[in-house]
Each structure stands twice: as structure tokens, then as C-alpha cells.
VEXSELUM-855266 format. One record per residue (C-alpha): z, x, y; residue in one letter. Coordinates in pm, 1 decimal. Layout:
BEGIN
<doza><w>Z</w><u>X</u><v>Y</v><type>A</type></doza>
...
***
This chain:
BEGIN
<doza><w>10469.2</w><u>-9513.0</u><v>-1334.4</v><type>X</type></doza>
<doza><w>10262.6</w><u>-9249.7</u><v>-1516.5</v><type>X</type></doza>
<doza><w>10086.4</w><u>-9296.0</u><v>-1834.9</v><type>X</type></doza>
<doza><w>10385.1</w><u>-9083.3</u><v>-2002.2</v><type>X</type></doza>
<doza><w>10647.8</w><u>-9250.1</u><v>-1867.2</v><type>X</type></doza>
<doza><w>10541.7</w><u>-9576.4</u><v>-1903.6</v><type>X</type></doza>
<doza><w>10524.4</w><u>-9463.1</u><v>-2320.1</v><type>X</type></doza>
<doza><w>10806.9</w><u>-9338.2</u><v>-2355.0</v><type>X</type></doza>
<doza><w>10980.5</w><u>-9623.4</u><v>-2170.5</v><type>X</type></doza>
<doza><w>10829.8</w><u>-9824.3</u><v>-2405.4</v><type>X</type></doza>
<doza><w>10923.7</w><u>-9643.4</u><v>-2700.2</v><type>X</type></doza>
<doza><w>11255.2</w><u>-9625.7</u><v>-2611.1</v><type>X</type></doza>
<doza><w>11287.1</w><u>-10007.9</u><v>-2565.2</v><type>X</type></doza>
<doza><w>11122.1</w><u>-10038.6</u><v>-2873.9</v><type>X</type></doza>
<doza><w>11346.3</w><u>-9795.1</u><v>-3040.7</v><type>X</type></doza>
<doza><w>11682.9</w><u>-9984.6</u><v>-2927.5</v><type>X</type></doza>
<doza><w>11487.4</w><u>-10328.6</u><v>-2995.4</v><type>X</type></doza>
<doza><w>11491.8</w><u>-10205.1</u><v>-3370.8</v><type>X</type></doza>
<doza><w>11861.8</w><u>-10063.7</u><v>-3345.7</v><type>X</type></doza>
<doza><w>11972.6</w><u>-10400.9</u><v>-3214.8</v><type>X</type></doza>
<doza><w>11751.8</w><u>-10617.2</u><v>-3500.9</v><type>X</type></doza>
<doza><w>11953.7</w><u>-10361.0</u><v>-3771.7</v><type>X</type></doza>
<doza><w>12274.6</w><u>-10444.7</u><v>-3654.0</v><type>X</type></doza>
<doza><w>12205.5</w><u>-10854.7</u><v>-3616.5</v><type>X</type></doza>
<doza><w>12047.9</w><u>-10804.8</u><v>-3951.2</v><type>X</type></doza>
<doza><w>12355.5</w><u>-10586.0</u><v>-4091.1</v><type>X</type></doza>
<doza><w>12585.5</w><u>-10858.2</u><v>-3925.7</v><type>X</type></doza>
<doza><w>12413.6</w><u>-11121.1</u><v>-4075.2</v><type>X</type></doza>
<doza><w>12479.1</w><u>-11020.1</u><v>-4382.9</v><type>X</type></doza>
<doza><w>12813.8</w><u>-10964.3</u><v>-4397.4</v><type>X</type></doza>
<doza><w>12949.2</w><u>-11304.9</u><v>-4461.1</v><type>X</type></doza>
<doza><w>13054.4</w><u>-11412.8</u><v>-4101.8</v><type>X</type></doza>
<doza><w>12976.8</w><u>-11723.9</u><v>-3981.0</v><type>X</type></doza>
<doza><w>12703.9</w><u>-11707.8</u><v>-3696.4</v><type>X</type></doza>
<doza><w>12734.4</w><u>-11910.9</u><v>-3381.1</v><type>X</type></doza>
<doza><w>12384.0</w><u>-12071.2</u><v>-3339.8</v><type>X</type></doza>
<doza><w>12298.0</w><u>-12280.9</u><v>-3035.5</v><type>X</type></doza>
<doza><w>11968.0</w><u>-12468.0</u><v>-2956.6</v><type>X</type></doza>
<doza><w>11799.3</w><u>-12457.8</u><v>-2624.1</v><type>X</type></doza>
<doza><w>11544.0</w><u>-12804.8</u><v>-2566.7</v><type>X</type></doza>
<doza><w>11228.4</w><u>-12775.3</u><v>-2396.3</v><type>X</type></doza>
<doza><w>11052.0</w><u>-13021.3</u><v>-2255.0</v><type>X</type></doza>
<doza><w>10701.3</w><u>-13123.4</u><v>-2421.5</v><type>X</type></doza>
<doza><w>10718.2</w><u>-12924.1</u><v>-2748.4</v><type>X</type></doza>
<doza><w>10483.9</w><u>-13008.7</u><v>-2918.8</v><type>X</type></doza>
<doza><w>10576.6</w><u>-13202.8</u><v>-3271.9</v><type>X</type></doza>
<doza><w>10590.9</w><u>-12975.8</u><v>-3553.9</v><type>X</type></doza>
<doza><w>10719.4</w><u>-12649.5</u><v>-3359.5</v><type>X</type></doza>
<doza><w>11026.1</w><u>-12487.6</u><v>-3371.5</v><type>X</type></doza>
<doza><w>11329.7</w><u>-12566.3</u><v>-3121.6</v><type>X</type></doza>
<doza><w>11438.9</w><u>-12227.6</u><v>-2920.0</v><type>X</type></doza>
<doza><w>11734.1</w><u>-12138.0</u><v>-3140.1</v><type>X</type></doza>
<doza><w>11970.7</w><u>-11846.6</u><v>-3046.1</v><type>X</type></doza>
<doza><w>12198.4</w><u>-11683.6</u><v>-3232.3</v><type>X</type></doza>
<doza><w>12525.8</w><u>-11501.6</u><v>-3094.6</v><type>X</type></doza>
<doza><w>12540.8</w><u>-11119.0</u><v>-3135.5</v><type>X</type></doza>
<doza><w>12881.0</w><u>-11009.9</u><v>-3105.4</v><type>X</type></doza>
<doza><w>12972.6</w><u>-10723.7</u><v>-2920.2</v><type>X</type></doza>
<doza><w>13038.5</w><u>-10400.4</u><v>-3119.5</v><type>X</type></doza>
<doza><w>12949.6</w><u>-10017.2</u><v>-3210.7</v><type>X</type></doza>
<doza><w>12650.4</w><u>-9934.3</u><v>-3472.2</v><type>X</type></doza>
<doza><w>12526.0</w><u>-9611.3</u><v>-3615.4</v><type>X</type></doza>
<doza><w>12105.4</w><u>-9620.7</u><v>-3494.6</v><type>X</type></doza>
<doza><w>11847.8</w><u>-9371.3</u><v>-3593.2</v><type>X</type></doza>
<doza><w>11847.6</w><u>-9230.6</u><v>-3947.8</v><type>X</type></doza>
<doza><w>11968.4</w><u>-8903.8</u><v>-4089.2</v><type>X</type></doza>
<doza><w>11761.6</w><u>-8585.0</u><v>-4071.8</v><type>X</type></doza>
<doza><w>11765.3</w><u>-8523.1</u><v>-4446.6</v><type>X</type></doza>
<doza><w>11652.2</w><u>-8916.8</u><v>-4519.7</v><type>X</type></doza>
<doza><w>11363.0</w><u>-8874.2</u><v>-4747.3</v><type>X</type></doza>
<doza><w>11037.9</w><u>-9020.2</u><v>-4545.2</v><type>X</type></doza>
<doza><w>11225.3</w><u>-9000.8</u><v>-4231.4</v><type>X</type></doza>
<doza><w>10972.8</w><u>-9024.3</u><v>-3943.9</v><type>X</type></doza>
<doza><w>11056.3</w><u>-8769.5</u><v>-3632.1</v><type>X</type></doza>
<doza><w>11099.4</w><u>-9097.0</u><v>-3342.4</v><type>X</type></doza>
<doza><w>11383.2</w><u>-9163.0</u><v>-3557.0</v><type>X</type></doza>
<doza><w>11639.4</w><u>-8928.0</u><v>-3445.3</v><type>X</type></doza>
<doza><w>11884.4</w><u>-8809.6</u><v>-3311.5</v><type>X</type></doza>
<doza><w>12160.6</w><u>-9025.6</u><v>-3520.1</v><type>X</type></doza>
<doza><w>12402.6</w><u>-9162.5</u><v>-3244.8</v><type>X</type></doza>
<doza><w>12624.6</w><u>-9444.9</u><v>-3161.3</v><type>X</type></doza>
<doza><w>12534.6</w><u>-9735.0</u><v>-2956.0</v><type>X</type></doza>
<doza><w>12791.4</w><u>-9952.3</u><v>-2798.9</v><type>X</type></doza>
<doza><w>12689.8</w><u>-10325.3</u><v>-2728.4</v><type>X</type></doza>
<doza><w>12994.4</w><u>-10427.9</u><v>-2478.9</v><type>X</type></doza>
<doza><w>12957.6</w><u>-10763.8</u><v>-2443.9</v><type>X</type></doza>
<doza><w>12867.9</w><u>-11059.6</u><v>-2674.7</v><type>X</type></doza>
<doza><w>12455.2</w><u>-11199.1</u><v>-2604.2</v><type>X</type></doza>
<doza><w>12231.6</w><u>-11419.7</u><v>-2797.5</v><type>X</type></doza>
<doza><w>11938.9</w><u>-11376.4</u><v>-2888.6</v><type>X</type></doza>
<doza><w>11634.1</w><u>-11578.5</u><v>-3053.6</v><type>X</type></doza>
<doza><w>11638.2</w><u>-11677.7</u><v>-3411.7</v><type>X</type></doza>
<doza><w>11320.5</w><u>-11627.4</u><v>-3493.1</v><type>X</type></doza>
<doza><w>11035.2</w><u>-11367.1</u><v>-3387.7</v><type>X</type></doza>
<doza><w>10817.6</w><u>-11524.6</u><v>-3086.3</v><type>X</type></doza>
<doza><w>10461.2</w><u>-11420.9</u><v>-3102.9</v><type>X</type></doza>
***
């Protein structure tokens, strides 16, 4: 894969990374109970954080942002729909 290519594949994964984190986000605050589950693994070390996974249901968000949004960057468009079509989890907390 090209230098190009291999940019814009990972701006587009980045792109629906951050589409996905607004709708957890927008679903986490809407008052719904979230199904968490924790995955053990073997010789953490004491003090760190268990694997824990929360369950995104399936569903339809808005991503990108308007053109007239004041300090709207130009990645940021076009507005469309995404469709998730199945429930996943995903981890709790950022892993760095």
C-alpha cells in the first residue's frame, strides 16, 4: 500500500473511531443502563485495571458535523448516517 493510501485508510478509521466514541458517549448519557462485562487476565499486575467492556448497542447516528458549524475543520464532512447493525463491546477505558 502506497504512502496515500495507507493515510487515508488511516484517517478514515480514525474518522469512524471518533463517530463510534460520539455515539457510546451520546448513549452513555442518555440514562440507559450499560451492560458492562469484565474479561481476567492472567498475571496483571496489582494495581492495574481489569479489561472491562462495555456493550454498544446496535443503532443509526448522525457523524461528521454541519458545514455551517462555526470552527468546523474540512476532515469533518460530509454529514451522513452510519448504521452499526449489530450489538459489540468495546473497552471501557482508553488503552495506551
Amino acid at each position: 500500500m502506497n504512502m496515500v493510501k495507507s493515510l487515508r485508510f488511516y484517517a478514515a478509521r480514525n474518522f469512524l473511531f471518533c463517530g463510534i466514541m460520539a455515539f457510546c458517549f451520546m448513549f452513555s448519557q442518555s440514562g440507559v443502563a450499560q451492560e458492562t462485562i469484565v474479561i481476567d487476565i492472567p498475571n496483571l499486575s496489582a494495581g492495574a485495571k481489569p479489561l472491562e467492556m462495555v456493550r454498544i448497542p446496535a443503532g443509526t447516528f448522525l457523524m461528521g458535523s454541519p458545514e455551517n458549524e462555526i470552527g468546523r475543520n474540512n476532515n469533518e464532512g460530509p454529514q451522513h448516517k452510519v448504521t452499526i447493525s449489530n450489538d459489540f463491546y468495546m473497552g471501557k477505558y482508553e488503552v495506551t
